[in-house]
C-alpha positions in Angstrom: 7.0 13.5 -1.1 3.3 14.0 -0.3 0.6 11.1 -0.1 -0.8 11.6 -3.1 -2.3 9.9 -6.9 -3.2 12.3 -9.9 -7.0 12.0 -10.3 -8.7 10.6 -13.0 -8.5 12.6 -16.5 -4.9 14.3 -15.1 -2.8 11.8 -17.1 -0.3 11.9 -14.7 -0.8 9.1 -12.5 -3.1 6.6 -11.2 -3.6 3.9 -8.5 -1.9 0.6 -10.0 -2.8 -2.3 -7.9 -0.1 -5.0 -8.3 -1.1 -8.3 -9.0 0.4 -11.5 -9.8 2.1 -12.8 -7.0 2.6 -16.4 -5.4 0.2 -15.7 -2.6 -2.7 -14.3 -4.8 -4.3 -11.4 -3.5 -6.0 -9.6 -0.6 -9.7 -8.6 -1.3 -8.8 -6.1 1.6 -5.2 -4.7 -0.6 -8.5 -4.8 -3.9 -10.7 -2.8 -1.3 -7.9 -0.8 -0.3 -7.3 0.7 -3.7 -10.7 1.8 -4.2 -10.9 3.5 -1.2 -7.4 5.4 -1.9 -8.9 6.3 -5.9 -12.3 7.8 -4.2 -10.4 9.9 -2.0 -8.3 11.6 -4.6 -11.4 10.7 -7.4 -8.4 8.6 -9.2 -8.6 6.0 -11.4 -7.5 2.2 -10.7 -5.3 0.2 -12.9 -5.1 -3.4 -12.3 -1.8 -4.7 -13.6 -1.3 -8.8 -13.7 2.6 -9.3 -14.4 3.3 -12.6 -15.1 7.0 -12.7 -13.7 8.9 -13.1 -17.0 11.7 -16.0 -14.9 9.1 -18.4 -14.6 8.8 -18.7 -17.9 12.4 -18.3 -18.5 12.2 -21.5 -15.4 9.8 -23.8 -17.6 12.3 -23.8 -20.8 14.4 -26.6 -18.9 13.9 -29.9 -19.4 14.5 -30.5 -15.7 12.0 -27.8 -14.7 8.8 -29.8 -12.5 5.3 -28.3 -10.5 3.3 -29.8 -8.2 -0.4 -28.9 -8.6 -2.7 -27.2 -5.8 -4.5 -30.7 -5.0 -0.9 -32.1 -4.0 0.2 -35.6 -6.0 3.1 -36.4 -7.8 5.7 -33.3 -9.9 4.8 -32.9 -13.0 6.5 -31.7 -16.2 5.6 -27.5 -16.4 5.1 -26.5 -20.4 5.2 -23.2 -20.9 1.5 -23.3 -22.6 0.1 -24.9 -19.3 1.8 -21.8 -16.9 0.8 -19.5 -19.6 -2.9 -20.9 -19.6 -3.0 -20.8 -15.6 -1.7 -17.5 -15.4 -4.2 -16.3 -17.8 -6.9 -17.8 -15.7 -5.7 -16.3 -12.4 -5.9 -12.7 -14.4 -9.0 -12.9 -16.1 -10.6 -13.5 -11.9 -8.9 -11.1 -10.5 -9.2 -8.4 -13.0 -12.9 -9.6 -12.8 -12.6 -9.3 -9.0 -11.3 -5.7 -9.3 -13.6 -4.3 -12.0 -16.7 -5.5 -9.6 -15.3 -3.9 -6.7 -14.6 -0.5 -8.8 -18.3 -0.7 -10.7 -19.8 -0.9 -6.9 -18.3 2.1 -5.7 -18.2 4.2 -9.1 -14.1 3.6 -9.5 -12.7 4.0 -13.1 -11.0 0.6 -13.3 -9.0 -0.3 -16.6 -7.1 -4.0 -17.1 -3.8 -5.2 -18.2 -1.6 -8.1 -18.2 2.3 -8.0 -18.9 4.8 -10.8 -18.6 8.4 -9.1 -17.0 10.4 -9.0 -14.1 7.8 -8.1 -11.7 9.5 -4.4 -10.1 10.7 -3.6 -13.8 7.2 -4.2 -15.3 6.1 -2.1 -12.1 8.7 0.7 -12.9 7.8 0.9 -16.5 3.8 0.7 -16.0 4.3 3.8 -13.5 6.7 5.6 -15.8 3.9 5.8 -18.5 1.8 8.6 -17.8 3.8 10.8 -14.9 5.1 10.8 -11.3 1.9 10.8 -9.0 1.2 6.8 -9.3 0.0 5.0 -5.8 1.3 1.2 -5.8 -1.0 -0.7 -3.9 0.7 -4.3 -3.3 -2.1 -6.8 -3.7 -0.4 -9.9 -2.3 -0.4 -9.4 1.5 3.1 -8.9 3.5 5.1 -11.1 5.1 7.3 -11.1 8.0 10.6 -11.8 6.0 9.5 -9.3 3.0 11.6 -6.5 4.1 14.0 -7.3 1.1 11.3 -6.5 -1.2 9.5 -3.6 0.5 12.8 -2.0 0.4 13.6 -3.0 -3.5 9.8 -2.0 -4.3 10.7 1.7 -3.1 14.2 2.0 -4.5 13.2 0.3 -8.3 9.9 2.2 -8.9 10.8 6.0 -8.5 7.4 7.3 -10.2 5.2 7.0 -7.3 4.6 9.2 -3.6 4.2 5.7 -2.1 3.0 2.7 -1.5 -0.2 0.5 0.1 0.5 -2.5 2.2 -1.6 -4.9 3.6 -0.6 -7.4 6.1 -1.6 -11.0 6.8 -4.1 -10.5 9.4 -5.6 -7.4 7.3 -9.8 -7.4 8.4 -11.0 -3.7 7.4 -10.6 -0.6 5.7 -13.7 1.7 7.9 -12.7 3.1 10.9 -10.2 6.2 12.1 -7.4 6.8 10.3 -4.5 7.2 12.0 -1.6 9.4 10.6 2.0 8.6 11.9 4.2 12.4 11.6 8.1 12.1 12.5 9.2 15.3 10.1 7.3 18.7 10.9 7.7 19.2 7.4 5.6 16.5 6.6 2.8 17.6 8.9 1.2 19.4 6.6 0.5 17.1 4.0 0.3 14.1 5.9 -3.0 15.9 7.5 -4.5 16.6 4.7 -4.2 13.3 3.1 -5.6 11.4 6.2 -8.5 13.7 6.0 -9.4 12.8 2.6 -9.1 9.5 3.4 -11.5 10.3 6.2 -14.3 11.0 3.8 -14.2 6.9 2.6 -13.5 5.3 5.6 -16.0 7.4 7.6 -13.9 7.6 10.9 -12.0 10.8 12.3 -8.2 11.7 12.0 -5.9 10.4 14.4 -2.6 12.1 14.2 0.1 10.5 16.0 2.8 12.9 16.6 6.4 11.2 16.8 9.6 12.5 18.3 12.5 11.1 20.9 12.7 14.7 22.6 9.7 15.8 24.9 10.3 19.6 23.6 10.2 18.9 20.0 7.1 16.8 20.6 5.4 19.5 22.0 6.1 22.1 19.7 4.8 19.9 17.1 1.9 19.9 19.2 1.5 23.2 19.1 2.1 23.5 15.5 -0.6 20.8 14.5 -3.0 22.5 16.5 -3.0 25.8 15.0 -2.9 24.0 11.6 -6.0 22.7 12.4 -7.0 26.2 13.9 -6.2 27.5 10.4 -8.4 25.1 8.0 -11.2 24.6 6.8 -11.7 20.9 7.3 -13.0 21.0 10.7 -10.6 19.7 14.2 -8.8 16.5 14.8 -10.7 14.1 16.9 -7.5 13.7 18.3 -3.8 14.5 19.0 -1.6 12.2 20.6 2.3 12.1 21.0 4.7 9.4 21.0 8.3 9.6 22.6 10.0 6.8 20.9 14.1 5.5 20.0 14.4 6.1 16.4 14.9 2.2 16.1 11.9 1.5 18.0 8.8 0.5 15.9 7.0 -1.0 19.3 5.4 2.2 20.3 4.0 3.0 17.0 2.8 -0.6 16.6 0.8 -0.3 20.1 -1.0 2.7 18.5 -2.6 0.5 15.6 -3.8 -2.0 18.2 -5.1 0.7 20.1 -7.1 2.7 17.4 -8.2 -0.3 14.9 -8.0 2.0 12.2 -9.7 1.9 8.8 -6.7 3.1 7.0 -3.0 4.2 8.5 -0.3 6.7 7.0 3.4 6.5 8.0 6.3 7.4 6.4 8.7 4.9 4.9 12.3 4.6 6.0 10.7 5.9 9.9 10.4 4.6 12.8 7.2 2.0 12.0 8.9 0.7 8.7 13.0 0.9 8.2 14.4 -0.1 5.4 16.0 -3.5 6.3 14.4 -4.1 9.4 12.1 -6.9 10.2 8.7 -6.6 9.3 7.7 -8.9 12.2 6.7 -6.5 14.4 4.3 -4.5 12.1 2.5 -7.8 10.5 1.7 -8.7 14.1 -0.7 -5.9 14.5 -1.4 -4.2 11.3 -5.5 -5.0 10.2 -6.4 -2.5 8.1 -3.9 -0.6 5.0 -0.8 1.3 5.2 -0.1 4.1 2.7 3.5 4.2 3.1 4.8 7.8 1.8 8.4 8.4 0.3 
């Protein structure tokens, strides 16, 4: 799948930034989205889902919260969590529509009340396959789990925007992580465009655990580049790393304090299952994670 979101007026896809979670959300994931819908000139949906088993949660007489300011549990009605989570949508929708009015984003609103991936899954089923998810509660170190459900639940989409808790910036480089030759191509091209809203240079980061194959990807890149019309890489670097190794890749981010980063999901930076713990530690600026 290529790193990708329908532009605005297509009707077959847009940025949906997902809101609603426990930890609220990350004015770098809000920032994040706009940069991805100027790059493609997409449009940015801001869906709020109020997760439908909290409100299953409240029905029981047994069911108690304890409020932000601390004291004592208290009884939850369901027209108290409604109110609140109205409250909490209204800002943030507010939040988002300023961000999108200050860099000329289309921005459009909506609040559901579902299972959170199903209500994902059916807002990116609506209008076609090239959606962009951009996960507005930050990541933590033990989310792995839902990563990995996020990408297996929701099938209309080319991928996925993270943001982790020590997330400071979206200007800067962007570095493009390539394990797949086949993905080269695409993966370029997307960083580039990104280029144009973070106002850094690509840095492409090729990947491989054979010296040889590394350096015939090399060779391929550059004459990619050789080909286009979008001027040369600022820079080419390889990476010889185990294909269980995410260290390598990691030391890369730290190095370059990109703007924005693009890896693949299920690779070497991000497996499916494997702790996130090493990625969190040094990732301060977005990753688009590609299918």
């Amino acid at each position: 799948m290529i790193a990708h979101v329908a532009a605005a007026g297509e009707r077959s896809g847009r940025v949906v930034l997902w809101l609603g979670g426990s930890a609220g959300a990350s004015r770098i994931a809000i920032d994040a989205a706009m940069s991805i819908a100027q790059a493609f000139q997409a449009a940015v949906e801001s869906l709020y889902i109020e997760d439908k088993q909290l409100f299953d949660l409240a029905e029981f007489p047994f069911a108690r919260a304890i409020g932000s300011s601390g004291g004592s549990w208290q009884p939850l009605p369901q027209a108290t969590l409604e109110r609140e989570m109205r409250f909490a949508a209204a800002a943030l929708h507010r939040q988002v529509a300023e961000a999108g009015a200050a860099v000329s984003v289309p921005c459009h609103a909506r609040v559901v009340r579902d299972e959170p991936l199903r209500g994902l899954a059916r807002a990116c089923a609506e209008n076609g396959p090239w959606n962009v998810i951009v996960v507005g509660e930050p990541l933590a170190p033990s989310d792995e789990a839902r990563l990995s459900e996020l990408f297996e639940r929701v099938r209309d989409t080319t991928g996925a925007v993270i943001v982790g808790p020590l997330a400071r910036r979206t200007q800067g480089p962007v570095v493009a992580v390539v394990e797949e030759f086949e993905r080269l191509g695409p993966m370029l091209k997307a960083a580039q465009r990104l280029t144009t809203v973070t106002g850094g240079d690509v840095k492409l980061t090729l990947v491989g655990d054979r010296r040889d194959e590394l350096a015939w990807m090399e060779g391929e890149a550059r004459l990619l580049c050789a080909d286009g019309d979008d001027g040369e890489i600022a820079e080419f670097e390889t990476v010889l790393a185990a294909n269980d190794d995410p260290a390598p890749l990691a030391a890369v981010l730290q190095r370059h304090k990109p703007g924005f980063a693009l890896a693949q999901y299920g690779g070497r930076l991000i497996a499916p299952g494997a702790s996130l713990r090493p990625l969190t530690q040094v990732l301060e600026c977005p990753l688009f994670l590609v299918r």
